[in-house]
Structures are given as C-alpha cells and as structure tokens.
VOROBA-806525 format. One line per field, with one value per residue: residue in one letter; x, y, z of N, C-alpha, C in turn. Coordinates in steps of 0.05 Angstrom, whole numbers, plus 5000, padded with zeros to 4 digits. Example, Ala and Ser with C-alpha at 12.3 -4.5 7.8 and 13.67 -1.06 7.14 Angstrom:
residues 2
residu	A S
n.east	5264 5257
n.north	4886 4955
n.up	5156 5142
ca.east	5246 5273
ca.north	4910 4979
ca.up	5156 5143
c.east	5264 5258
c.north	4934 5001
c.up	5156 5157
This chain:
residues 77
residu	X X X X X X X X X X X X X X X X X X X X X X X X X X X X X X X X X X X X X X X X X X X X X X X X X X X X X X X X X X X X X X X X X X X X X X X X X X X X X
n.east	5017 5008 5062 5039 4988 4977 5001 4971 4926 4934 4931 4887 4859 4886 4864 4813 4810 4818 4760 4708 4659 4603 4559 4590 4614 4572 4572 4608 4593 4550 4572 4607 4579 4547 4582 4590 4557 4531 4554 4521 4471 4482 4475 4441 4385 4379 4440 4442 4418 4445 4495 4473 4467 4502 4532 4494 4507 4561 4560 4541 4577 4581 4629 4674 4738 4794 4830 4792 4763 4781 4795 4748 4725 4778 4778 4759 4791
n.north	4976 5045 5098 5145 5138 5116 5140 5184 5162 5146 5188 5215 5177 5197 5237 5230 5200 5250 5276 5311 5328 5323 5320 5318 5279 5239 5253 5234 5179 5174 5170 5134 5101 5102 5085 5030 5002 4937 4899 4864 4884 4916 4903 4871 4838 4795 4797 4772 4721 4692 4690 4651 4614 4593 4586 4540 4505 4498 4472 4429 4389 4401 4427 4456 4456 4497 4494 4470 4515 4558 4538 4537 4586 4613 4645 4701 4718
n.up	5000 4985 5013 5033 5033 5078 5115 5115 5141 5178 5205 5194 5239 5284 5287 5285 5337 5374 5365 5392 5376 5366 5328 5284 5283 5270 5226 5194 5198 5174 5130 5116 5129 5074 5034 5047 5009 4982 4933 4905 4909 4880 4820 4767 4763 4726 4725 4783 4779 4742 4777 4812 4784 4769 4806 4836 4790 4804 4845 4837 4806 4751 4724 4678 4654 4665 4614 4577 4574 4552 4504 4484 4482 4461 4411 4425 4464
ca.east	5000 5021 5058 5030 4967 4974 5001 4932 4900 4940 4936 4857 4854 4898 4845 4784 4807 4810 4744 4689 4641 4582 4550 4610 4626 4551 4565 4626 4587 4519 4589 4610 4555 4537 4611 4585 4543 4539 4555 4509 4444 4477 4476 4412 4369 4396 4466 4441 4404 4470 4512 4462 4462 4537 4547 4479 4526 4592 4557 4530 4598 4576 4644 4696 4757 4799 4842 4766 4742 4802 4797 4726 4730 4797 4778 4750 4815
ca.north	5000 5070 5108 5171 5126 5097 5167 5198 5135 5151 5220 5210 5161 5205 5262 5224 5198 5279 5291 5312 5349 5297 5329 5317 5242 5234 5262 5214 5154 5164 5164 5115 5077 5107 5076 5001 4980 4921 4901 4847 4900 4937 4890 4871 4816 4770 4782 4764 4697 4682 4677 4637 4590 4585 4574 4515 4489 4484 4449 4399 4381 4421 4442 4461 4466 4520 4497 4469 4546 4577 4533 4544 4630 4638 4670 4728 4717
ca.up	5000 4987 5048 5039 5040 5112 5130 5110 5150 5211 5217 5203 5260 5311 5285 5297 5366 5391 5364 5417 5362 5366 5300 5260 5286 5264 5197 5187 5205 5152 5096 5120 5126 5049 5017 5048 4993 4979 4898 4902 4906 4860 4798 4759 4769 4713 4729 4807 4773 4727 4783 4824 4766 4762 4834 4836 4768 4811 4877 4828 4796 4724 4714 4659 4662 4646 4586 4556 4564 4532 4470 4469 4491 4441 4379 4434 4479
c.east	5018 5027 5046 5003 4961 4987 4973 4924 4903 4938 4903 4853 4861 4874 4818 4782 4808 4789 4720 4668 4622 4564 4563 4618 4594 4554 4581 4614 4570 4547 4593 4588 4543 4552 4596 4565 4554 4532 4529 4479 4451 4480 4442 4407 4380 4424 4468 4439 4430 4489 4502 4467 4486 4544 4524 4505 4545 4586 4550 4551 4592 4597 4665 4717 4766 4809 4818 4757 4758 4807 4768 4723 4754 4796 4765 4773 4831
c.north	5025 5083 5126 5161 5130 5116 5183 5183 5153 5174 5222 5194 5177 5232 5262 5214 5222 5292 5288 5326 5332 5298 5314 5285 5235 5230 5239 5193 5154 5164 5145 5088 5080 5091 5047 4994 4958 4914 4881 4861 4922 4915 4878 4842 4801 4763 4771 4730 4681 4668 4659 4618 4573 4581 4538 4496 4476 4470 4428 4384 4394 4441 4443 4468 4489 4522 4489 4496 4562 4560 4535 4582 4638 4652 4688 4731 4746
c.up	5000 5008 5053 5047 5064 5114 5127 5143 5179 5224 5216 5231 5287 5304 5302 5330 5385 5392 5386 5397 5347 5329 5275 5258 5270 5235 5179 5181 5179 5125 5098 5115 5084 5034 5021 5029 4981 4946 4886 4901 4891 4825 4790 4761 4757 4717 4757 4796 4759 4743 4803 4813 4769 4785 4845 4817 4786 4822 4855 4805 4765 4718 4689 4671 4650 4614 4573 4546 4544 4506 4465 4460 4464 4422 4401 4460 4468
C-alpha cells in the first residue's frame, strides 16, 4: 500500500480519536455507512440469477475446466 496512503490513515485516526464534536462524528458515520454498499444489490436481476446458476452448476459438479474454456472463449481471447 502506498505510504503517503497509511500516512493519511494515521493522521485520520489520531484526528478522529481527539474529536468531541458529536454532529461531525455523526456526519462521518451516515458516509460511511453510504461507501458500504453492497455490489450484490447493486447488479441487475439477471446478472444476480446468472451467478446463482453458476454457483447451483459448481455444487453439482457442472464444471469446465479452464484449458476446455480457453479453447472454446479463444477466437475472443
């Protein structure tokens, strides 16, 4: 990870452990809470159903391998 990164992080962290300004910890939290979506309610119904399919497929041994897919997939490789 980048240092300047994890210098940000840490200097956020020693920031937010001085703060007493209940408003502002409030305000942090609803972003926070806004960034956690989850990808799985953000994708559309069929590509939800697709990968339902493809994960029923695996549990029920319905698999390919990889070198089968890459000679079937190569002319778009």
């Amino acid at each position: 990870m980048d240092i300047n990164l994890q210098n940000k992080k840490i200097e956020l962290i020693q920031w937010l452990s001085t703060l007493n300004d209940v408003s502002l910890i409030d305000k942090l939290i609803k972003i926070r809470e806004k960034e956690k979506t989850d990808w799985w309610n953000e994708i559309s119904v069929a590509e939800r159903e697709s990968i339902k399919k493809g994960l029923l497929d695996a549990e029920n041994g319905k698999l390919t391998s990889h070198s089968n897919a890459k000679k079937i997939y190569e002319k778009w490789l």
